[in-house]
C-alpha positions in Angstrom: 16.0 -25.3 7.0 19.4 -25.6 6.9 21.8 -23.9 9.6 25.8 -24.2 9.4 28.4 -22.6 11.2 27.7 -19.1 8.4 25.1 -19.7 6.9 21.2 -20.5 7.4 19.4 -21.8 4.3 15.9 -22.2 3.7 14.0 -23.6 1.1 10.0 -23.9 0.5 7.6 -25.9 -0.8 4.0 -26.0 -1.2 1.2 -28.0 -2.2 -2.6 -27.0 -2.7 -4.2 -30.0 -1.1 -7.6 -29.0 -1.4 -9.5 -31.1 -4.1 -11.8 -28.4 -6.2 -10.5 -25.4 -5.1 -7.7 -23.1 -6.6 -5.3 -21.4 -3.6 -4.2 -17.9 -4.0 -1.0 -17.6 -2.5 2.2 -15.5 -1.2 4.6 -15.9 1.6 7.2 -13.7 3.1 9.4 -14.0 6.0 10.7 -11.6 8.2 14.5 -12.1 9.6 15.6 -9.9 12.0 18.9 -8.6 12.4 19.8 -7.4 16.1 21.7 -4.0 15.3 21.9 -0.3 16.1 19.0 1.0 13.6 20.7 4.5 13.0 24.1 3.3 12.3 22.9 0.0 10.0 23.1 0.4 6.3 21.3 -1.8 4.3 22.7 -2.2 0.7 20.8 -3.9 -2.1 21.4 -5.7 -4.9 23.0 -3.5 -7.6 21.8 -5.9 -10.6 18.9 -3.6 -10.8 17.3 -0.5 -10.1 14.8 -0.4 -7.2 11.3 0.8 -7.0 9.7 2.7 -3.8 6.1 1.3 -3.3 3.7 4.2 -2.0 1.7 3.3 0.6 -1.5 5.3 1.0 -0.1 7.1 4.2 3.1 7.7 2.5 4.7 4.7 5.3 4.2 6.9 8.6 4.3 4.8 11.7 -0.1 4.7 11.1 -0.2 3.9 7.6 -2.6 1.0 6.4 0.8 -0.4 4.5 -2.0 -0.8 0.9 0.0 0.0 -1.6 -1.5 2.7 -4.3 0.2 0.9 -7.3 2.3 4.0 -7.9 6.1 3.6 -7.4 9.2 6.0 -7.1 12.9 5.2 -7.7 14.7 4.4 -4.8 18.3 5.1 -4.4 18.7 5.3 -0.4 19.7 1.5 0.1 22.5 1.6 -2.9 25.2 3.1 -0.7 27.2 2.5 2.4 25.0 5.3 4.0 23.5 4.3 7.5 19.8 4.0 8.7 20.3 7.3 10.1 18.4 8.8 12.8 20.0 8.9 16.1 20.2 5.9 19.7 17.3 6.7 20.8 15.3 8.0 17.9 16.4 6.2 14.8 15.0 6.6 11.3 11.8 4.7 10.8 10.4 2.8 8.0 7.9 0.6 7.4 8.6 -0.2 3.6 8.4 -1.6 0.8 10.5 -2.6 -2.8 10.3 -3.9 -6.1 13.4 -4.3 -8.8 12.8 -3.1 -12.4 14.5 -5.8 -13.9 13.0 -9.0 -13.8 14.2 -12.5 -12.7 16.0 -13.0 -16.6 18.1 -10.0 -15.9 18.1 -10.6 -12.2 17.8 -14.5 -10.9 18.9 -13.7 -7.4 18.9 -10.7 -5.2 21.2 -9.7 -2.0 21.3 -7.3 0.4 23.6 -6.7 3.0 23.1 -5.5 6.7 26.2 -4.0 8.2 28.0 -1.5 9.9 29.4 1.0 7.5 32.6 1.6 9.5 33.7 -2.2 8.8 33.3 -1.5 4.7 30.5 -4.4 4.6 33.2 -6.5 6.2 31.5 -8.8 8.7 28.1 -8.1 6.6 24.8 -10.4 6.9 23.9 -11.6 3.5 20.4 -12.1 2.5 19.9 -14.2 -0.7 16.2 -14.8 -1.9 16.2 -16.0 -5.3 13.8 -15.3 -8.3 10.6 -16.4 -6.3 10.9 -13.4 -4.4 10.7 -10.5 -6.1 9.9 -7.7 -3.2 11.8 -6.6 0.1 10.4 -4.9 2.4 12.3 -3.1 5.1 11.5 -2.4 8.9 13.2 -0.7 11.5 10.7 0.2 14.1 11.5 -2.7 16.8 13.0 0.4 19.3 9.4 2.0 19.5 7.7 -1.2 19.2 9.5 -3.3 21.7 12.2 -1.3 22.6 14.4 -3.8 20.5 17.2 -1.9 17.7 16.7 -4.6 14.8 16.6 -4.3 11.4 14.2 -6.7 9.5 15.2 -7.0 5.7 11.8 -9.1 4.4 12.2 -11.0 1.3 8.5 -11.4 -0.1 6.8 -13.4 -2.8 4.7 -10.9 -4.1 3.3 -7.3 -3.3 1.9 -6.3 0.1 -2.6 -6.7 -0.4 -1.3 -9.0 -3.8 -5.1 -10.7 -3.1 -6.0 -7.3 -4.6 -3.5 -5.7 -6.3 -2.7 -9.5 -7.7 0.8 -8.1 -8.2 3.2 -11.4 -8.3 -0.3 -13.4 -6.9 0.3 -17.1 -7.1 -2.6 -19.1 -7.3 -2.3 -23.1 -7.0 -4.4 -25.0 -8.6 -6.2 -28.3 -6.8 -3.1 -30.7 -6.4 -0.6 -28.5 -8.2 2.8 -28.0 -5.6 
């Protein structure tokens, strides 16, 4: 990890050191941003379209977050429009995104976090480059742990990819 005065960088690597075995594998972090959820927007990248992934509960605060492999467009984090919600009850999600391009069209992704009254002046940037391909967003820290934060989650494959095997990685014995 790298941390300077603007910016925190983080690269990964990894090795399957097992000596017969293959390693299916996907990793995600999960940065949160301390902010007031119902007046956050969170903008992403317009290189591409995004995808919805539908959960089997349709991402209610009790869904099992297994995706049903069916998608929907998603055009509510392409504007300046906030979270929404209100203090004390802001809008929850539990969700997550794919883009329809791939990594040719689109190497790199950002998304912003800001305050829409500063015009994305002042605005976290997220990078996550082509090894990355999903986002998933969560904004129920208030009812959780009576924290407002907004976690933008740059992910390596699909949520349940051991299953779904969409964007699985799987290292071979030795292979980095």
């Amino acid at each position: 990890a790298l941390l300077r005065r603007t910016e925190f960088s983080v690269q990964l690597q990894f090795e399957n050191r097992m000596e017969n075995s293959p390693l299916p594998f996907s990793v995600g972090w999960h940065p949160y941003f301390l902010s007031p959820v119902y007046r956050t927007a969170v903008k992403f990248d317009d290189c591409t379209q995004w995808n919805h992934i539908i959960w089997q509960n349709n991402s209610n605060i009790n869904s099992s977050l297994i995706p049903t492999g069916k998608t929907d467009v998603w055009t509510n984090f392409t504007t300046s429009k906030p979270i929404g919600g209100t203090s004390t009850n802001p809008t929850y999600f539990d969700d997550e995104f794919k883009p329809v391009k791939d990594e040719r069209v689109c190497p790199a992704f950002r998304s912003l976090i800001y305050d829409p009254a500063d015009n994305e002046n002042g605005a976290i940037v997220l990078w996550q480059d082509s090894a990355f391909r999903f986002v998933h967003v969560y904004t129920g820290g208030r009812s959780r742990w009576g924290v407002d934060a907004v976690a933008v989650e740059p992910q390596s494959a699909m949520t349940n990819c051991f299953n779904n095997h969409d964007e699985l990685v799987v290292l071979s014995a030795g292979q980095r």
